[in-house]
Every structure is written in structure tokens, then in C-alpha cells.
The first five atom37 places (N, CA, C, CB, O) and aatype in JSON, in Angstrom:
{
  "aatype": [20, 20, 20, 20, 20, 20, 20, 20, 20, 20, 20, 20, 20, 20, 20, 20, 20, 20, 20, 20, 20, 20, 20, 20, 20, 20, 20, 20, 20, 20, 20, 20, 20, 20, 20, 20, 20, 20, 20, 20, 20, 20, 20, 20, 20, 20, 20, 20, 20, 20, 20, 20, 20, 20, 20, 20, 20, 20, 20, 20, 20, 20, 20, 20, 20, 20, 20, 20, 20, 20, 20, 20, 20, 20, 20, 20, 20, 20, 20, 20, 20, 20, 20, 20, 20, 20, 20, 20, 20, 20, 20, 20, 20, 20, 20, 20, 20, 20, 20, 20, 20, 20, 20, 20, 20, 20, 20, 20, 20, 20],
  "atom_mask": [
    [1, 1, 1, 1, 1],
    [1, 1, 1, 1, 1],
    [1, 1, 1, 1, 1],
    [1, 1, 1, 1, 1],
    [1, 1, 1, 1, 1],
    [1, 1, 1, 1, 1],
    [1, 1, 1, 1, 1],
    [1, 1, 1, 1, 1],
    [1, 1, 1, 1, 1],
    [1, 1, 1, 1, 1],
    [1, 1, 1, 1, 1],
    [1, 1, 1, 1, 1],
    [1, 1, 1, 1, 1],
    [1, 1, 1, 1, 1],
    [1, 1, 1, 1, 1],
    [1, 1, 1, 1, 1],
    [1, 1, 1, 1, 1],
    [1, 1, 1, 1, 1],
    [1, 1, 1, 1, 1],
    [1, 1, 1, 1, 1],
    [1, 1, 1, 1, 1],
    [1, 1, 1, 1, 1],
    [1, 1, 1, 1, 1],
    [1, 1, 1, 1, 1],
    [1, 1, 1, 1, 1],
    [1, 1, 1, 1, 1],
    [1, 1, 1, 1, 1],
    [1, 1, 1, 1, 1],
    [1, 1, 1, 1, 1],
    [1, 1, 1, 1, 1],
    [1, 1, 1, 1, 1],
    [1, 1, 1, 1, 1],
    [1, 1, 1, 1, 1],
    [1, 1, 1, 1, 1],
    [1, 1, 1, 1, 1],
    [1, 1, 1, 1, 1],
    [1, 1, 1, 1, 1],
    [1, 1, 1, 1, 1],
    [1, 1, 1, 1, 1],
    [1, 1, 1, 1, 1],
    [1, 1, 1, 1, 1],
    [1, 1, 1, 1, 1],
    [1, 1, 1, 1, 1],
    [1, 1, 1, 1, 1],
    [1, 1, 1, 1, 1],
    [1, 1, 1, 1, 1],
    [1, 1, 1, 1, 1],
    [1, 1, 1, 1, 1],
    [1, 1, 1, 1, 1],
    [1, 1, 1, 1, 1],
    [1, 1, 1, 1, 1],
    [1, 1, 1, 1, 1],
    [1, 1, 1, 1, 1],
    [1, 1, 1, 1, 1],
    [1, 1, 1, 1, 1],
    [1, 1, 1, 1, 1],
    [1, 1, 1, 1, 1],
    [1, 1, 1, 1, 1],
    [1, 1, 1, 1, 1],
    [1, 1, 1, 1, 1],
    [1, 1, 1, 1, 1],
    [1, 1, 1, 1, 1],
    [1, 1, 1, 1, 1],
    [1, 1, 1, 1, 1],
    [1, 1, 1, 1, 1],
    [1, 1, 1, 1, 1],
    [1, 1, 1, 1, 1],
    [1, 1, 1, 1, 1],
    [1, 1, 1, 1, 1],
    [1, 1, 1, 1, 1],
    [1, 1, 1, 1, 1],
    [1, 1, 1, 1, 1],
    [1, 1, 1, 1, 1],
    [1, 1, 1, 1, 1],
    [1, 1, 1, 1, 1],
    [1, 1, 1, 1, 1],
    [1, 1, 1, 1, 1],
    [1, 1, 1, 1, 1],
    [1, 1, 1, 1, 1],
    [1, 1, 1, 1, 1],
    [1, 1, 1, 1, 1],
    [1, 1, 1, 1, 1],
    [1, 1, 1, 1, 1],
    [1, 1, 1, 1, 1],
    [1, 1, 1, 1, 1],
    [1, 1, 1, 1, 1],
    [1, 1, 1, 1, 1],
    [1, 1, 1, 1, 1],
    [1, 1, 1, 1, 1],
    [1, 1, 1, 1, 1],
    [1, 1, 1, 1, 1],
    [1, 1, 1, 1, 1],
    [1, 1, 1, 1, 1],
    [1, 1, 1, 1, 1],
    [1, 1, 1, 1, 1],
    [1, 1, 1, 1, 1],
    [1, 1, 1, 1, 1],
    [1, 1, 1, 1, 1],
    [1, 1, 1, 1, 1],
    [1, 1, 1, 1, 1],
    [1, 1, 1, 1, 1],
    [1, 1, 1, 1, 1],
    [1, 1, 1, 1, 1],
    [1, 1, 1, 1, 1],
    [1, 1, 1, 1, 1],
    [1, 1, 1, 1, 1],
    [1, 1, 1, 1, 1],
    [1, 1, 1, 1, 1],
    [1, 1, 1, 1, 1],
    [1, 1, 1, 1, 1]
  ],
  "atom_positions": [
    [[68.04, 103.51, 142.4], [66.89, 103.25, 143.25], [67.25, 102.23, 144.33], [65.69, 102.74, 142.41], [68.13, 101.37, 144.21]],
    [[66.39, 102.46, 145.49], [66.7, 101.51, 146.55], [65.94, 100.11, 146.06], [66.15, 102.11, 148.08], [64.79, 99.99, 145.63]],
    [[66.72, 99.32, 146.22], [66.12, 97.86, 146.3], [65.36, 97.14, 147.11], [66.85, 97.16, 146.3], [64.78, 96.08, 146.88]],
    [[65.43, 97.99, 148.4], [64.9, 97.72, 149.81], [63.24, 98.44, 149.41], [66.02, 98.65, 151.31], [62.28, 97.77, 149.79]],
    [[63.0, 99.58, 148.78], [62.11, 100.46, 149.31], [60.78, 100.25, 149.09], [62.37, 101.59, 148.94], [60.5, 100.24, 147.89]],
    [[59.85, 100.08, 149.83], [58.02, 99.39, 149.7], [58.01, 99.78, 148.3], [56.4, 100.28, 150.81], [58.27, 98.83, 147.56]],
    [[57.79, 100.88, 147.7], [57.23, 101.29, 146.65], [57.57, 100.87, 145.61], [57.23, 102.31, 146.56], [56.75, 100.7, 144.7]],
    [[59.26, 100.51, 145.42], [59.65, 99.65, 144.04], [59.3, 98.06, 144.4], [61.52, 99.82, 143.6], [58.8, 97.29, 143.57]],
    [[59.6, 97.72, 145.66], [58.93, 96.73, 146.2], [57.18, 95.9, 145.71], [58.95, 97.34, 147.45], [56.76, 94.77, 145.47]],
    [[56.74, 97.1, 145.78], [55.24, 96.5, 145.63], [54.76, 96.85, 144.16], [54.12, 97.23, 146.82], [53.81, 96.39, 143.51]],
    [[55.68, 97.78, 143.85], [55.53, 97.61, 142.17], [55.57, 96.26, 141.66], [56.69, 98.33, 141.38], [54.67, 95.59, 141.16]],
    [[56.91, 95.95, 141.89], [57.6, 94.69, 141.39], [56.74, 93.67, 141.45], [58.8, 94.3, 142.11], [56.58, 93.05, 140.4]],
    [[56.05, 93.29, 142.52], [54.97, 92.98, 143.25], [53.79, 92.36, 142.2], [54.55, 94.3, 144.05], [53.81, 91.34, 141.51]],
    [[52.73, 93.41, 142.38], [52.17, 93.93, 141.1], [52.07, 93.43, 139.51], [52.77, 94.96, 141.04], [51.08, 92.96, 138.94]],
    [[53.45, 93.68, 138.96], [54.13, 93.46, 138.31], [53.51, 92.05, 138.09], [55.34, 93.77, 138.7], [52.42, 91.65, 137.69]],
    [[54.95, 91.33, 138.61], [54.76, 90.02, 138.99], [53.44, 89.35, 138.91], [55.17, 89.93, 140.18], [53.06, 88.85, 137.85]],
    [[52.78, 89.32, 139.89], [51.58, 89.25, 139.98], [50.53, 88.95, 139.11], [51.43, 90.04, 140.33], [50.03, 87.83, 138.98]],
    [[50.02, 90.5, 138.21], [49.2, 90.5, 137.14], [49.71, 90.43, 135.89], [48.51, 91.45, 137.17], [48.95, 89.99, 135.02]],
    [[50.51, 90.67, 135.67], [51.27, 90.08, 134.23], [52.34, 88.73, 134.29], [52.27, 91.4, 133.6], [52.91, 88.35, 133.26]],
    [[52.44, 88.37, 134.98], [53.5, 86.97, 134.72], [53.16, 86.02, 135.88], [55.38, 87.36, 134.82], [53.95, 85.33, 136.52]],
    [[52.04, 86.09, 136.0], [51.56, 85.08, 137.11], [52.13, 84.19, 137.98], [50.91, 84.38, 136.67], [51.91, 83.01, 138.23]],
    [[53.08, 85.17, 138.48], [54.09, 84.79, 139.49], [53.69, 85.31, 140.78], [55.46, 85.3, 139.16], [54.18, 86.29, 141.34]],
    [[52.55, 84.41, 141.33], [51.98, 85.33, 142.61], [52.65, 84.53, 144.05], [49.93, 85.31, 142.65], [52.54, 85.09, 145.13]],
    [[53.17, 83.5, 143.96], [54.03, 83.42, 145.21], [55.13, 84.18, 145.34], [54.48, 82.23, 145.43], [55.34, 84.58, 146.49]],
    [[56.0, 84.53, 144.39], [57.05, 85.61, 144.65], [56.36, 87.25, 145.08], [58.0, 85.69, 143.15], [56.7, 88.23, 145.73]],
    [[55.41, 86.85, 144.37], [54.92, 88.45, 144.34], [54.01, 89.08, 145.97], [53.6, 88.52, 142.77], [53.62, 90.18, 146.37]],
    [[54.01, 87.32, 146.65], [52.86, 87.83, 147.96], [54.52, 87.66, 149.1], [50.85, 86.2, 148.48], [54.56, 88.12, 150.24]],
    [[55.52, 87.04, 148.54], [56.8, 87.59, 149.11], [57.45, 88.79, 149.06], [57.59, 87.0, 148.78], [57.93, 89.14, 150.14]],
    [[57.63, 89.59, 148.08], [57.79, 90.86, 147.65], [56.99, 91.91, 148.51], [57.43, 90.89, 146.26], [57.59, 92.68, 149.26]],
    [[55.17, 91.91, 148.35], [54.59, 92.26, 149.11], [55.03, 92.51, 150.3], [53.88, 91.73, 149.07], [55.44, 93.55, 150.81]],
    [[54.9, 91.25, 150.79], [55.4, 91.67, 152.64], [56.71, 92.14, 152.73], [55.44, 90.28, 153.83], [57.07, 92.74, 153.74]],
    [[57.74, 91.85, 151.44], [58.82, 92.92, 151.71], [58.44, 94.18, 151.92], [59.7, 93.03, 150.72], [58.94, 94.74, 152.9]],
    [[57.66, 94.78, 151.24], [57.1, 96.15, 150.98], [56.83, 96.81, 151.7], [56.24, 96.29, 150.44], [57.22, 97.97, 151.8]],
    [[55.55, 95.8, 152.91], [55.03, 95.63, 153.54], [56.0, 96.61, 155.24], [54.74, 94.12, 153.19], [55.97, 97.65, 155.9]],
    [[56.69, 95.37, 155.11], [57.92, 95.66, 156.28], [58.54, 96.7, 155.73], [59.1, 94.44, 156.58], [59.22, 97.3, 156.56]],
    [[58.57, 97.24, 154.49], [59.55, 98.22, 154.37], [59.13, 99.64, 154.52], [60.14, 98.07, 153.15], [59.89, 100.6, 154.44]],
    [[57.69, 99.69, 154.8], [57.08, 100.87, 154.45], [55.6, 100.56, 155.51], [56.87, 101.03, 152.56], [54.6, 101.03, 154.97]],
    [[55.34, 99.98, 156.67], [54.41, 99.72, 157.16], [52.8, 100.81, 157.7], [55.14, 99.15, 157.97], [51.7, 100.49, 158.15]],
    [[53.34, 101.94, 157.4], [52.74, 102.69, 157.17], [52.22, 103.64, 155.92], [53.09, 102.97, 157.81], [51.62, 104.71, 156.03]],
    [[52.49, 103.18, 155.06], [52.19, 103.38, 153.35], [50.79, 102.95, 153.38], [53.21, 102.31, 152.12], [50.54, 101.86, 153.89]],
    [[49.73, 103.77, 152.84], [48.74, 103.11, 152.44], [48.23, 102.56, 151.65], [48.29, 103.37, 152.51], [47.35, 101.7, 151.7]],
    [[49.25, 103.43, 150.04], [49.36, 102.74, 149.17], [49.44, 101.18, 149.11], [50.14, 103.24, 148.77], [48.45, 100.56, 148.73]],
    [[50.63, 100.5, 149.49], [51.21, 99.92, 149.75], [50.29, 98.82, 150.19], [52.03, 100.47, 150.34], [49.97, 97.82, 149.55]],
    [[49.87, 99.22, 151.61], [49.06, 98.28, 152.24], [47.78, 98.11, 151.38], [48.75, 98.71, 153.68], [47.66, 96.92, 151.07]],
    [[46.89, 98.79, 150.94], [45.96, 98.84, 150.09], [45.95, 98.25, 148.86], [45.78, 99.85, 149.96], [44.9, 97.83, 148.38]],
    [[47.38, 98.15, 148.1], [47.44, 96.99, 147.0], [47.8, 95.71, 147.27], [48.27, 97.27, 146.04], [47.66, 94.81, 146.44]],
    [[48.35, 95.53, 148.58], [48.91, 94.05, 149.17], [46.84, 93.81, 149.43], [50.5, 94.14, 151.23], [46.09, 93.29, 148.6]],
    [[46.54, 94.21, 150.4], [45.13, 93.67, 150.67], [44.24, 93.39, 149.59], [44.43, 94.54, 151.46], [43.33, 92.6, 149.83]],
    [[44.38, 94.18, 147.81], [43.44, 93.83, 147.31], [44.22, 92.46, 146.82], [42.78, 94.86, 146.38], [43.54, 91.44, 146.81]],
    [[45.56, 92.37, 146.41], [46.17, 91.37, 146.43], [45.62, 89.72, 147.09], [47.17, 91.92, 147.0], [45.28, 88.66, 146.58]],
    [[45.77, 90.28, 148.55], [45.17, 88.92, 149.39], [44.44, 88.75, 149.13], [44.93, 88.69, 150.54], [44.31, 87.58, 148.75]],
    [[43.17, 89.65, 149.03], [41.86, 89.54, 148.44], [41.3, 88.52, 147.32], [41.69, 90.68, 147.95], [40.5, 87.62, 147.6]],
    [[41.85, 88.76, 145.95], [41.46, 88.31, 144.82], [42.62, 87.25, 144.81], [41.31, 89.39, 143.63], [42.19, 86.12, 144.6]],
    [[43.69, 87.3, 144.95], [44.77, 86.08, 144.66], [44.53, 84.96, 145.08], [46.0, 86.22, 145.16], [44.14, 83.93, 144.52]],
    [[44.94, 85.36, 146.72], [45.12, 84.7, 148.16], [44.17, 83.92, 148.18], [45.08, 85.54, 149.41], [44.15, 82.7, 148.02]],
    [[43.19, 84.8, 148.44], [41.65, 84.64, 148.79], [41.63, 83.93, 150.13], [40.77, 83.72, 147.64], [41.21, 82.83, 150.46]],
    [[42.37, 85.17, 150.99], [42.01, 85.01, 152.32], [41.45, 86.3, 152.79], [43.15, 84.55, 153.15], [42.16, 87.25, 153.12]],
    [[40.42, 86.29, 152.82], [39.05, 87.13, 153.09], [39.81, 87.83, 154.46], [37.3, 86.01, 153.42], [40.41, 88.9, 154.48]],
    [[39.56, 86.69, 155.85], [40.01, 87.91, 157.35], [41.79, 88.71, 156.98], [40.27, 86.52, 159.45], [42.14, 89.75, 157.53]],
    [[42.74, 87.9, 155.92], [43.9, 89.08, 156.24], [43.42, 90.34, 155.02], [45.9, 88.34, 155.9], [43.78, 91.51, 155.14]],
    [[42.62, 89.89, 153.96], [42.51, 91.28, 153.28], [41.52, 92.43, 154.07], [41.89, 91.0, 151.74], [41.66, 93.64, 153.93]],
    [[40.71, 91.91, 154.76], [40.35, 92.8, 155.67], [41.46, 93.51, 156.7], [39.4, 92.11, 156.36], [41.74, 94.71, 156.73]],
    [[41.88, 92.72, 157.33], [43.24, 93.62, 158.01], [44.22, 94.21, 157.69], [43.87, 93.18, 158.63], [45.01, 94.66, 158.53]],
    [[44.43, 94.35, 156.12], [45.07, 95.36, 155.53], [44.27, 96.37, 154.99], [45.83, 94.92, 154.64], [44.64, 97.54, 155.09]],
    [[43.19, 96.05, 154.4], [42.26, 96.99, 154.23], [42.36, 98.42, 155.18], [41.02, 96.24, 154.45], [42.59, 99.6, 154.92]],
    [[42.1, 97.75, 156.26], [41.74, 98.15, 157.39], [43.15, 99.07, 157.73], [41.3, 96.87, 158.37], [42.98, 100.28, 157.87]],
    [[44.27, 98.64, 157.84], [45.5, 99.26, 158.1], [45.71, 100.36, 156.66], [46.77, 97.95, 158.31], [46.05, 101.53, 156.81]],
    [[45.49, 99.85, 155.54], [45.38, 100.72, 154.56], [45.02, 102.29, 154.93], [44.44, 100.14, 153.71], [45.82, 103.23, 154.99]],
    [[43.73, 102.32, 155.14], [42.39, 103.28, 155.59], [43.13, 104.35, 156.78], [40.84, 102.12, 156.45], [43.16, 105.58, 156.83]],
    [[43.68, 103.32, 157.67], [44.21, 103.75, 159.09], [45.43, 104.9, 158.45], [44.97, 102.16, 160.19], [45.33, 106.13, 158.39]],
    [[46.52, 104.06, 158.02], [47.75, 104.82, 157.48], [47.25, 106.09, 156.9], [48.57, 103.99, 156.35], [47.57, 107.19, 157.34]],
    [[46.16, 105.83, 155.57], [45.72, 107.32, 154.71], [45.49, 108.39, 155.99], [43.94, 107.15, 153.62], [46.04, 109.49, 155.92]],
    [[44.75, 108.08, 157.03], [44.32, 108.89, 157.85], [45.04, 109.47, 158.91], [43.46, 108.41, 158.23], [44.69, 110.5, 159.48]],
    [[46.09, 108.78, 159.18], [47.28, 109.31, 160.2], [48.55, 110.25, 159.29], [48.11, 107.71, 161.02], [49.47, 110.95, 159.71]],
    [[48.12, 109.89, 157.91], [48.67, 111.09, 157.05], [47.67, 111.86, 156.68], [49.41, 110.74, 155.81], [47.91, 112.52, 155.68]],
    [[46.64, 111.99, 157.13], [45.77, 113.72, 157.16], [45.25, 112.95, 154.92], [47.79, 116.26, 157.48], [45.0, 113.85, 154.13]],
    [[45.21, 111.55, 154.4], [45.33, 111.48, 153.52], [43.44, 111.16, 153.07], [46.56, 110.63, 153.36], [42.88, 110.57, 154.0]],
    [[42.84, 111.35, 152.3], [41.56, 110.28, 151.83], [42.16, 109.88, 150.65], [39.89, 110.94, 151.52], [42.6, 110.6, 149.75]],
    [[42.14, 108.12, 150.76], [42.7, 107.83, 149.65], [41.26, 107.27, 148.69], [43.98, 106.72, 149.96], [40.58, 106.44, 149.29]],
    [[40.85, 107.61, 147.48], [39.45, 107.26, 147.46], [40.17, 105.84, 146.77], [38.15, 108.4, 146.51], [39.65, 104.89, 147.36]],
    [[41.11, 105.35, 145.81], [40.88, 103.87, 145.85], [40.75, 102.89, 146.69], [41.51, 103.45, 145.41], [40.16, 101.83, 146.49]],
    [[41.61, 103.42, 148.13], [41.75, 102.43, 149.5], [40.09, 102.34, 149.83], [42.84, 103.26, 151.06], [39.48, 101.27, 149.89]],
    [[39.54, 103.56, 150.01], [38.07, 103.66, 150.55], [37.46, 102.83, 149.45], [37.36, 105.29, 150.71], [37.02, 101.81, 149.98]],
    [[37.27, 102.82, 148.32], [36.61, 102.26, 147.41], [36.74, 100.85, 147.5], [36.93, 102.72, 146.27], [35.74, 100.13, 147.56]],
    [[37.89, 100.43, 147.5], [38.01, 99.12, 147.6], [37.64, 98.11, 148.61], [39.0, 99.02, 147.46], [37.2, 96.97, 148.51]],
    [[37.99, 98.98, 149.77], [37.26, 98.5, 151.25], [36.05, 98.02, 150.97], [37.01, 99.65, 152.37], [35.62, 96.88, 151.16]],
    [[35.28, 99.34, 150.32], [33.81, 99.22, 150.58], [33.23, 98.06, 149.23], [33.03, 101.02, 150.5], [32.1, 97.57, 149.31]],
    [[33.95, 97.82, 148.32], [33.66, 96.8, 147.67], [33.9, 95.34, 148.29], [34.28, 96.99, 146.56], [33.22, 94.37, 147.97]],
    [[34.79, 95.3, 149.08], [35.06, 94.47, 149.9], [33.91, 93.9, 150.48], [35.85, 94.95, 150.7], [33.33, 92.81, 150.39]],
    [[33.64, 95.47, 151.44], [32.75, 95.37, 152.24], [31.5, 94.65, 151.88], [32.56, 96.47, 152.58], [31.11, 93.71, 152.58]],
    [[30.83, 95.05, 150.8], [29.78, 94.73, 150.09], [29.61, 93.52, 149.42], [29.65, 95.53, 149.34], [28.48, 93.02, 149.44]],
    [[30.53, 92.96, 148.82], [30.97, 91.85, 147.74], [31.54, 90.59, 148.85], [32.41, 92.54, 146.47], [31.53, 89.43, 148.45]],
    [[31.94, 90.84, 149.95], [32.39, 89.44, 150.5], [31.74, 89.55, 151.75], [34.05, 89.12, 150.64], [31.5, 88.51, 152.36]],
    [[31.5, 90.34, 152.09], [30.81, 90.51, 153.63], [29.81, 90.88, 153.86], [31.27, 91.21, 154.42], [29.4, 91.12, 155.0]],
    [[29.08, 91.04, 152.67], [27.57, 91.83, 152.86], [27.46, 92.67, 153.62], [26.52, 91.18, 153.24], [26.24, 92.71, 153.76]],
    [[28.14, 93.87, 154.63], [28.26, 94.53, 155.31], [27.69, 95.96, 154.27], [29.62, 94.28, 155.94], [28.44, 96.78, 153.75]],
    [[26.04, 95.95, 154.15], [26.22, 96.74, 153.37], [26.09, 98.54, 153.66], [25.43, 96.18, 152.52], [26.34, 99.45, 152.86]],
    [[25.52, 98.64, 155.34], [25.81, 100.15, 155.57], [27.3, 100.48, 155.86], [24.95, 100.68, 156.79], [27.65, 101.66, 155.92]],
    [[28.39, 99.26, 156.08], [29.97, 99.88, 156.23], [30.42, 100.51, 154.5], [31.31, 98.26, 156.84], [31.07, 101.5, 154.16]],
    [[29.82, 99.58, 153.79], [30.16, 100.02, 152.53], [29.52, 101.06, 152.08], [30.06, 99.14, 151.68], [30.44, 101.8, 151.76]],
    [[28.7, 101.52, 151.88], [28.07, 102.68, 151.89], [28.84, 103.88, 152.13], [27.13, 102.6, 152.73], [29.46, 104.59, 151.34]],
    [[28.64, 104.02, 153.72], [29.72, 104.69, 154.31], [30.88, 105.1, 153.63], [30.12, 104.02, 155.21], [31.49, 106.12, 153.96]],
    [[31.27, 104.27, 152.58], [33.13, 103.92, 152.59], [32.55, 104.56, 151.37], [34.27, 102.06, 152.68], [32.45, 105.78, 151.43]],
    [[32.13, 103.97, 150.28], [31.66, 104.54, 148.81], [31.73, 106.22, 149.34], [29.74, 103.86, 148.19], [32.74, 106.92, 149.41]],
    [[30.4, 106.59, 149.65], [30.3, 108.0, 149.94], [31.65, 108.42, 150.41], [29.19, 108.32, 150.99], [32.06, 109.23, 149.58]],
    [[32.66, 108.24, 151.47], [33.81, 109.07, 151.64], [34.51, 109.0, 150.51], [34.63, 108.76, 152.74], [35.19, 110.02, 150.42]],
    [[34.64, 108.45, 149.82], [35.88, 107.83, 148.54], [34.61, 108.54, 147.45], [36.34, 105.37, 148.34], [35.36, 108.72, 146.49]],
    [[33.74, 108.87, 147.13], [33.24, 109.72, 146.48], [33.48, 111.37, 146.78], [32.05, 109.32, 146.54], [33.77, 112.17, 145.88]],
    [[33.32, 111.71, 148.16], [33.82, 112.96, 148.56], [35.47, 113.2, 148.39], [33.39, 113.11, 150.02], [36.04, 114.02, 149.11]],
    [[35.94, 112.68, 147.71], [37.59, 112.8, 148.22], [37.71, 113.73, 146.89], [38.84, 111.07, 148.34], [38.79, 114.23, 146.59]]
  ]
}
């Protein structure tokens, strides 16, 4: 396996992360991932819930969110966890509650 590649990358990540509470290596790893695969939505979509709940920097988990959503869609993709999560986002930190809506219902249609 590549050592370089987002996906073992943001595993590792992950990994790290929620089982060995190693979340500064793991929000380094991330943006390896990140850079390695910048159009992954996967990818971007677990780094943002990452920022989200870890970080807890609210405007960058929105801008991965957001790039998440973007990527699924420039691959013809609906990803319903990316949508789901957005819209919990949406709802739970931003009170934004017709964007979330919105987002629920597509990530329900998927």
C-alpha cells in the first residue's frame, strides 16, 4: 500500500483519533490526506466531522463540509453520510434550520 495515499491516510487518521486519543497527529495525518486526495469526499467529509467535534472549529468544519458535498457532486456522487452530516451540522451548530432540511431530505433520497 501507498503510504502517501488520502485513504490509508485518513484511516490512520480516524484510527488515531477515536481509539487512542491521539488527535494532534491525527488532524496532521488528516491534512496529509487532505493534500493527498483533495477532491475525495470521503476524505474531506471525515476530516470536517473531525474539525467539528475534536477541533471544534465550527467556520473550518463548515468549509470542508462544504468541499465534501462539492467533491460528491463533481463525481456525479450523493453521498448520504456527507449530506447527513452537513445537515446536522447545519441544524446543531448553526441553527440554519431550512439548509438542513434540505440536506436531510437529499441524504434521505440517496
Amino acid at each position: 500500500a501507498d503510504p502517501a495515499d488520502g485513504v490509508n491516510l485518513a484511516a490512520l487518521a480516524l484510527y488515531l483519533s477515536s481509539v487512542m486519543d491521539r488527535h494532534q497527529e491525527a488532524d496532521a495525518l488528516f491534512r496529509k490526506a487532505v493534500a493527498a486526495a483533495p477532491n475525495n469526499g470521503d476524505i474531506l467529509g471525515r476530516y470536517a466531522s473531525f474539525v467539528a467535534e475534536v477541533v471544534h472549529d465550527n467556520d473550518s468544519a463548515e468549509v470542508y463540509y462544504k468541499r465534501a458535498i462539492e467533491a460528491d457532486q463533481k463525481a456525479r456522487v450523493d453521498n448520504a453520510e456527507n449530506l447527513g452530516k452537513y445537515a446536522y451540522f447545519l441544524h446543531a451548530v448553526r441553527g440554519d434550520l431550512h439548509a438542513a432540511d434540505e440536506l436531510y431530505r437529499r441524504a434521505v433520497e440517496c
